[in-house]
C-alpha positions in Angstrom: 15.8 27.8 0.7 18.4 25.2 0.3 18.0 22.4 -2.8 16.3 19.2 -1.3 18.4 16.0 -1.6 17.1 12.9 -2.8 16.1 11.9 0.6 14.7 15.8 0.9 12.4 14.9 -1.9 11.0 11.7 -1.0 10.2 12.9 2.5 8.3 16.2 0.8 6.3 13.5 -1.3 5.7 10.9 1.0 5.0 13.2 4.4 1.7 12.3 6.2 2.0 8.4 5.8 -0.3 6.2 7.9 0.4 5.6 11.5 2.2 2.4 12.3 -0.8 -0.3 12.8 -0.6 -2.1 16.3 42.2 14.0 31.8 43.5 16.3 29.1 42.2 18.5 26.6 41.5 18.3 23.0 42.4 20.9 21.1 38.8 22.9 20.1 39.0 24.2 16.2 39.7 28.2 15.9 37.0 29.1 13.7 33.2 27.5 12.5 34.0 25.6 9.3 31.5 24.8 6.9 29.5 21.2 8.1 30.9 18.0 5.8 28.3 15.8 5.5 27.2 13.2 4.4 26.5 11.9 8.2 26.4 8.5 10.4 25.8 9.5 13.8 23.7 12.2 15.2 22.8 13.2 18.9 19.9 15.5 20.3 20.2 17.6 23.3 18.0 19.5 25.5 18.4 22.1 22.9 21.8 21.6 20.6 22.1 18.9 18.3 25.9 17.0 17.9 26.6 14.6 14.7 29.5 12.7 13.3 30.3 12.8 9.7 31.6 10.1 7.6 34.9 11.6 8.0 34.6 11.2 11.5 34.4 14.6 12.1 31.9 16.0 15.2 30.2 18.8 14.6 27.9 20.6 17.3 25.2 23.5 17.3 22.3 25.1 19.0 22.0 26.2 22.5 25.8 27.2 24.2 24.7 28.7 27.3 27.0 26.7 29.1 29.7 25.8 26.6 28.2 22.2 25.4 28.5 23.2 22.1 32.7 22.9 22.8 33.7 26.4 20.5 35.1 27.4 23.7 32.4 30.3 24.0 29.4 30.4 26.3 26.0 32.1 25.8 25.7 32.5 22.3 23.6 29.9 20.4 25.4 28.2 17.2 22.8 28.5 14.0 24.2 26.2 12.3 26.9 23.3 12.7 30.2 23.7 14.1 33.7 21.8 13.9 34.2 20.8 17.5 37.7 19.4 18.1 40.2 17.3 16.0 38.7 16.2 12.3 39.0 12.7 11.8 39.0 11.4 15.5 35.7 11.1 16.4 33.4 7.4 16.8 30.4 8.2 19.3 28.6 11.4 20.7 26.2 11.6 23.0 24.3 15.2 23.9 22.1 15.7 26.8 20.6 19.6 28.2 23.7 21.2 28.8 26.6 19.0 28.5 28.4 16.8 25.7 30.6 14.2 25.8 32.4 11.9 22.5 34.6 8.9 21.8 37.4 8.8 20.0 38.5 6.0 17.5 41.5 5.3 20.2 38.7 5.1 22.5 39.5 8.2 24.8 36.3 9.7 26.1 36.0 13.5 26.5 33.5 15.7 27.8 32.3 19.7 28.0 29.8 22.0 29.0 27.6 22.4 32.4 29.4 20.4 35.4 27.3 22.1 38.0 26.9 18.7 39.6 30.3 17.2 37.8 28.9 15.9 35.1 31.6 16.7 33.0 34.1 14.0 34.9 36.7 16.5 36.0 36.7 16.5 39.4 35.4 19.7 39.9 31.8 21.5 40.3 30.3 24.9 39.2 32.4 25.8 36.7 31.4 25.3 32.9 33.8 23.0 31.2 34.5 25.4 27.9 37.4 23.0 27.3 37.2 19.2 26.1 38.2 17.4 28.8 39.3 13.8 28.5 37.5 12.0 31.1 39.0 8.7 33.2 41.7 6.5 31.5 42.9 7.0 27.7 41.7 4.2 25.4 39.5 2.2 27.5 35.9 3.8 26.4 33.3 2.1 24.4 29.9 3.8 24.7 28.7 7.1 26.6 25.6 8.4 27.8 24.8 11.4 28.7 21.7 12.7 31.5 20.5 15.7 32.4 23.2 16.4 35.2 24.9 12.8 35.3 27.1 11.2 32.8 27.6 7.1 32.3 30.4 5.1 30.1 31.0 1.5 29.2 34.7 0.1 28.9 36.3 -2.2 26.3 36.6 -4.5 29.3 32.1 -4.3 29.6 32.6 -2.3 33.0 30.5 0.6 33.8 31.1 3.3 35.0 28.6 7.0 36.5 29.5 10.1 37.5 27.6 13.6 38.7 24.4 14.3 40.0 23.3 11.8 42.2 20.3 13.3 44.6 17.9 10.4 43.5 20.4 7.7 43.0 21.4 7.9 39.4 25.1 7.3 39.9 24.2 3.5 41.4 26.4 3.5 44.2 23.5 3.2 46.5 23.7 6.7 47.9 21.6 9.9 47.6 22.5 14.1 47.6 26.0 13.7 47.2 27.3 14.5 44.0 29.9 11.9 42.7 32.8 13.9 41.5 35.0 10.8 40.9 33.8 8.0 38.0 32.4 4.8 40.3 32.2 1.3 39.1 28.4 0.1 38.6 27.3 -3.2 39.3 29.6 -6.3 38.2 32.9 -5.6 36.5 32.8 -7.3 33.0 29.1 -7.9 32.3 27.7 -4.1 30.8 26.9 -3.7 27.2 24.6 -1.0 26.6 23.5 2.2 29.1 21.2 5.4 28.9 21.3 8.0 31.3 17.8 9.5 31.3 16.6 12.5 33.3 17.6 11.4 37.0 17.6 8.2 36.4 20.0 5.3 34.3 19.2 1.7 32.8 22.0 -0.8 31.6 21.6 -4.0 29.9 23.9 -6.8 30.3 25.8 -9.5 28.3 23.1 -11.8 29.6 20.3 -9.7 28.5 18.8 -8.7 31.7 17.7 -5.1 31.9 18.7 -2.6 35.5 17.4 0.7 35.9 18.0 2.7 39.1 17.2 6.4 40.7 14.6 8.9 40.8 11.1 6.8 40.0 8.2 9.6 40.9 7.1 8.4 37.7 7.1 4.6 37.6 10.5 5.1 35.0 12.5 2.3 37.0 10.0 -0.1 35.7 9.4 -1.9 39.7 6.0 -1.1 39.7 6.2 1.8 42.2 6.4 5.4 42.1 7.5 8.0 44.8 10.9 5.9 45.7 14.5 6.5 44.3 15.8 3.3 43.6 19.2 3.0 45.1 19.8 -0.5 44.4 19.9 -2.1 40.3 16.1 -3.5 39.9 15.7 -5.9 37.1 13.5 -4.5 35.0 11.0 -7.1 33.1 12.4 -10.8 31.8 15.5 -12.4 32.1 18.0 -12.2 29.3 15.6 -10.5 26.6 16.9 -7.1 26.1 19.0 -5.4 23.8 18.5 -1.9 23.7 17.4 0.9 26.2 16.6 4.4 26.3 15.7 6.7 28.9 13.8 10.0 28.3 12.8 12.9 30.6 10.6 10.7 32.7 10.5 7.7 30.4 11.8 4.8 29.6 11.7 2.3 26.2 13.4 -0.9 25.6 13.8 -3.2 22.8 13.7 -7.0 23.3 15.5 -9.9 21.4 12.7 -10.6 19.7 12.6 -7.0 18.9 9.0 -6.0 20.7 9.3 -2.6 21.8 8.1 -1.9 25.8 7.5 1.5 27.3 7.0 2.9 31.0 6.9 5.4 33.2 5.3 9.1 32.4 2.6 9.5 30.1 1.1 12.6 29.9 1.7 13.7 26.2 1.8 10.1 24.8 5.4 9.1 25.3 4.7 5.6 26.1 2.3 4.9 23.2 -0.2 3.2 24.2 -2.7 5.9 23.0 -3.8 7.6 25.7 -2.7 10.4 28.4 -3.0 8.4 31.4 0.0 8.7 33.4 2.2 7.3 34.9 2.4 3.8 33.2 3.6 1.5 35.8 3.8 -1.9 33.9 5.4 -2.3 31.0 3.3 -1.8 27.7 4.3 -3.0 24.5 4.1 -0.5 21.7 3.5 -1.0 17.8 3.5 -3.9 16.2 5.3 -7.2 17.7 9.0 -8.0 15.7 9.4 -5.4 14.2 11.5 -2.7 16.4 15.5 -2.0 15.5 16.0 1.2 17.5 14.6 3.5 20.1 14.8 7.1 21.3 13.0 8.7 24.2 12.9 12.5 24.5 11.5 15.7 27.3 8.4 14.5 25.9 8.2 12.3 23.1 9.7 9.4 21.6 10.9 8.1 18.1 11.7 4.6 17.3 13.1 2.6 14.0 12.0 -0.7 12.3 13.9 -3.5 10.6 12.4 -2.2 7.4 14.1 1.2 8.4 10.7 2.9 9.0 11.0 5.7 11.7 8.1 6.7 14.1 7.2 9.3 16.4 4.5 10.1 19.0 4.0 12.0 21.9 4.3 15.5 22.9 4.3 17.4 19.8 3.8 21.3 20.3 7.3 22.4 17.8 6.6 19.6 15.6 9.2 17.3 17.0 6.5 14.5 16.1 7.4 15.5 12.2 3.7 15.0 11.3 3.6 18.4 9.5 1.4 19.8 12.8 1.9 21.6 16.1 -1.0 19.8 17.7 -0.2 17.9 21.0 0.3 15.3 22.1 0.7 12.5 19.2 -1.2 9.7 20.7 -0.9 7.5 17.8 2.9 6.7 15.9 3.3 8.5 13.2 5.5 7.6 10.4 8.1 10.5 9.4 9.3 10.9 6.0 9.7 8.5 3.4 9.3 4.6 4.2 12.6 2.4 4.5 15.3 5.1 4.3 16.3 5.4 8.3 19.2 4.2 9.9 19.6 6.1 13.4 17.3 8.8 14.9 17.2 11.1 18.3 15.2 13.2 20.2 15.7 16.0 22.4 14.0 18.0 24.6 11.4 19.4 21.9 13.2 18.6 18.2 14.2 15.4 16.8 16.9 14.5 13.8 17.6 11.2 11.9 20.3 10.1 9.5 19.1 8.3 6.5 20.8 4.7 4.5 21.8 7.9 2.2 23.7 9.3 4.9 21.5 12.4 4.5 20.4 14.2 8.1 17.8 15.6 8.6 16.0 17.6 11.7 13.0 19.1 12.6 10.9 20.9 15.4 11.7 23.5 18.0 14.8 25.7 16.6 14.9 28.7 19.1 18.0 27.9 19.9 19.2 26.9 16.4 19.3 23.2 17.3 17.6 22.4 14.0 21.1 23.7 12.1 19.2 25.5 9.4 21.4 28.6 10.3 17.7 30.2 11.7 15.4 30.3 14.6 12.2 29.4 12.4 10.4 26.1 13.7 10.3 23.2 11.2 6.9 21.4 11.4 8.8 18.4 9.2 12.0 17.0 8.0 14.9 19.5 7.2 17.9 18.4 5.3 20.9 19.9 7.7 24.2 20.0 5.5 
């Protein structure tokens, strides 16, 4: 077993705290090199995990089954991480079940893995993108987003762009079944700062602070109040010019508000929303944890994770691989419980059933389900609580 870091250690003391109260390619590296943390960034997947390192190198492991890991290879899971790319280049990542896609520092967007439903941005369907592909016009990206089949990007100029699967809506172009193999324009040009693509579904936030979500809503995750209906056309999604941050999980959704109150909707059957029960779905809005204190938020399959201004991280919800991090395999987590040591988080994700989060140490750390390797330990062993991935 590997030395525990600083970080390592207070986690191992501190574990089991109280609940909170309330087009081109880019050339692909030849061979794994060893991972060169310390980290800033990471991203969870359905099951592979992505992060940046301070040099601004991306590196990638887990599941590979369709090539989202970007070695070029398909089918064989990475145990632990893997240079994907140039080192040096990379700014963003985003990771979603079976596709990938990252931002450069000159702002060029690029994308790999599944594009059954031409997720990848390439004009083209079926065919596992092994390659990096560099998606739409070179130096015009600012944030990405990637969902289950569909993919979503924000320009320097604040327009936003979808692209992929589209059967409930997700794309936003007011359509339904037809795959959208070309990137389309969302909404007003100029007005887009912040998007997540969730399962069939995506949410932006605008410069003024008003919140859209649009697509499949079987579960109430559009936030209108209904279920059953894909929502084709932007609904505003709670009060005018309040939001800042947005996340969209299997068949949830979480937002973060100026006054940084944390909201959640939609499905509810392990938890996810926190508002300590099972009942599902949650139609209205529900605010979660204590009021003023939320920085960050990350919604998963099944659970979610979320920061505080004093850099505490929480978890609840489904929790059967430990992707809470309470120590346990019990499900769901119906209460928020804090993960590791108190005040040390800067940035946290969730997958489909695992979870990671970079410390102010610029330590990483990952736990839960690991079949697949996503934990990067370089096993397949489940990790009930924090592991330090180097």
């Amino acid at each position: 077993m590997k030395p525990l870091g600083r970080t390592a250690m207070r986690i191992s003391r501190i574990l089991g705290a109280n609940a909170l109260a309330i087009a081109g390619v880019l050339s692909v590296s030849t061979s794994a090199q060893a991972a060169s943390g310390p980290w800033v960034q990471v991203s969870a997947g359905g099951s592979h995990t992505c992060a940046i390192s301070v040099s601004s190198s991306l590196y990638c492991w887990g599941r590979n089954s369709f090539g989202q890991i970007g070695d070029g290879t398909i089918n064989t899971p990475r145990l632990s991480p893997y240079r994907v790319g140039a080192a040096g280049v990379w700014n963003s990542i985003t990771a979603d079940d079976y596709h990938t896609c990252g931002i450069t520092k000159a702002k060029n967007l690029y994308c790999w893995g599944r594009n059954n439903s031409g997720q990848v941005g390439d004009g083209t369907i079926n065919t596992p993108r092994l390659s990096l592909y560099r998606v739409g016009a070179a130096g015009v990206w600012n944030s990405i987003t990637a969902g289950e089949t569909h993919t979503c990007g924000i320009t320097t100029a604040k327009n936003l762009y979808c692209w992929g699967h589209n059967a409930d809506g997700q794309v936003g172009d007011g359509t339904i079944n037809t795959p959208r193999l070309s990137l389309y324009r969302v909404g007003a040009a100029g007005v887009w700062t912040t998007v997540a693509a969730g399962g069939s579904r995506t949410c932006g936030i605008t410069t003024a602070g008003n919140l859209y979500c649009w697509g499949l809503n079987n579960l109430g995750q559009v936030g209108d109040g209904t279920v059953n209906t894909p929502r084709l056309s932007l609904y505003r999604v709670g009060a005018a010019g309040v939001w800042t941050t947005i996340t969209a999980g299997g068949g949830h959704t979480c937002g973060i508000t100026r006054a940084k109150n944390l909201y959640c909707w939609g499905f509810n059957t392990e938890g996810q929303i926190g508002d300590g029960s099972t009942d599902s779905p949650r139609l209205s809005l529900y605010r979660v944890g204590a009021a003023g204190v939320w920085n960050s938020i990350a919604a998963g399959g099944g659970h979610t994770c979320g920061i505080t201004t004093a850099k505490n991280l929480y978890c609840w919800g489904y929790n059967a691989t430990g992707q809470s991090g309470d120590g346990s395999v019990n499900s769901p987590r119906l209460s928020l419980y804090r993960v590791g040591a108190a005040g040390i988080w800067s940035n946290a994700t969730v997958g489909g059933s695992h979870s990671c989060g970079v410390t102010t140490a610029e330590e990483l750390f990952c736990w839960g389900a690991n079949v697949n390797g996503q934990v990067g330990d370089g096993t397949t062993n489940t990790h009930v609580s924090p592991y330090r991935v180097d």
